[in-house]
C-alpha positions in Angstrom: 6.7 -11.8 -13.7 10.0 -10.3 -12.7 13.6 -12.4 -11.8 13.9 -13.4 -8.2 15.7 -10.5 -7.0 19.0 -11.8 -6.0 20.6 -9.0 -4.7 18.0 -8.1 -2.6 17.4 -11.5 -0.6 21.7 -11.5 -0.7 21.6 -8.5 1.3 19.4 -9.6 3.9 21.2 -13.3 4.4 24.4 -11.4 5.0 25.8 -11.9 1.3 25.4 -15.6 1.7 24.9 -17.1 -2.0 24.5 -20.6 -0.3 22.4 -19.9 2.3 20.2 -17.8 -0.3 20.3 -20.6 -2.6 18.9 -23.2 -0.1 15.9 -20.5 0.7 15.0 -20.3 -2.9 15.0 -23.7 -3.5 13.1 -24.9 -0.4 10.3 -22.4 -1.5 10.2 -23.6 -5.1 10.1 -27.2 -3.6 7.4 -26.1 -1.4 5.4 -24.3 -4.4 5.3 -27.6 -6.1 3.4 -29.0 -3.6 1.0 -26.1 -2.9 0.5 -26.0 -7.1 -0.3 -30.1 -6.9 -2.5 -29.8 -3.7 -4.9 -26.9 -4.6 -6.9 -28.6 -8.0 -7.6 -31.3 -5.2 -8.8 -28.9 -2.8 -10.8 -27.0 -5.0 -12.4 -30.2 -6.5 -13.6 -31.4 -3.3 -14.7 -27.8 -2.8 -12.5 -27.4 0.4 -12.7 -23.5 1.0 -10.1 -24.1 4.2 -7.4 -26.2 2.9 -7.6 -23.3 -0.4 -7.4 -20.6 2.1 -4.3 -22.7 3.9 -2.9 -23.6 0.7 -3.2 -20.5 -1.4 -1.4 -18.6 2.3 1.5 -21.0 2.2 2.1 -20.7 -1.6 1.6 -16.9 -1.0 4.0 -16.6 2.0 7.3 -18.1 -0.3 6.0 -15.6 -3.1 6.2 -12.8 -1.4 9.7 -13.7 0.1 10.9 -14.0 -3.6 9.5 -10.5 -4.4 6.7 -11.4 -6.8 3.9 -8.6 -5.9 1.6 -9.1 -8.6 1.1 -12.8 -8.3 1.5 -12.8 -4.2 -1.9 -10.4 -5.2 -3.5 -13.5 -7.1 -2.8 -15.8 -4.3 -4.5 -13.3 -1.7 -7.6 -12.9 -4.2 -7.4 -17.0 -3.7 -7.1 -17.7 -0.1 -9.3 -14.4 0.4 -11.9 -17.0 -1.8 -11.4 -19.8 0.4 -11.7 -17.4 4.4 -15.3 -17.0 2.7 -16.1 -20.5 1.6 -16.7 -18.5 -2.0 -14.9 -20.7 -4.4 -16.9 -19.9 -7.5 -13.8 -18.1 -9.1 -10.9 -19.9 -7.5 -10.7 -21.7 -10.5 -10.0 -18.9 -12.9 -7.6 -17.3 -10.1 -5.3 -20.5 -10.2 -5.1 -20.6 -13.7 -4.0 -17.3 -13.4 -1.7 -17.9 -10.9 -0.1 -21.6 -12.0 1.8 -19.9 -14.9 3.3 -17.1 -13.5 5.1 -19.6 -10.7 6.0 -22.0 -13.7 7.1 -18.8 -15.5 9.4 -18.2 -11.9 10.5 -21.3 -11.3 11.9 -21.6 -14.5 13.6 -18.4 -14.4 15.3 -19.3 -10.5 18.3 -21.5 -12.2 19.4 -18.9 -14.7 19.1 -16.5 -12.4 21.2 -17.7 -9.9 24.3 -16.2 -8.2 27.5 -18.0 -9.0 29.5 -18.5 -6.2 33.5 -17.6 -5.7 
């Protein structure tokens, strides 16, 4: 699991550490929800709210950079398109920590602003 990479993301938002800022944390906001949703979903065996869920939690990943587990959410919500959930289970477990693992990392790694 690499750093969000800040330089990157300031680049495209025009060098805006604020506006950046903001981005990040409405996506790590918005992870928490996906990461609290989807044991529900998979519970009650619903295949389309893990292929919505697992799409959404994917889409802020990618945003923030984070190949390898953006590949672990498209293994997921590939699992839910085909009402296959038989290893969505193993896929999340693989996929809760590294976002943890991000999430964590997003404060430290934060720009300071002048």
């Amino acid at each position: 699991n690499r750093a969000v990479p800040w330089d990157d993301l300031l680049e495209t938002f025009g060098g805006s550490a604020d506006v950046v800022a903001d981005i990040v944390d409405a996506y790590a906001e918005e992870m928490n929800e996906m990461l609290a949703r989807l044991p529900t979903a998979l519970e009650q065996g619903d295949a389309d709210a893990v292929m919505r869920l697992a799409h959404k939690l994917k889409s802020g990943l990618r945003f923030l950079r984070q190949g390898e587990v953006v590949q672990w959410c498209q293994r997921l919500e590939n699992c839910g398109a085909s009402s296959d959930l038989q290893h969505a289970d193993r896929l999340l477990a693989e996929i809760v920590p590294r976002v943890r693992a991000l999430q964590k990392a997003i404060p430290a790694a934060r720009p300071r602003t002048v």
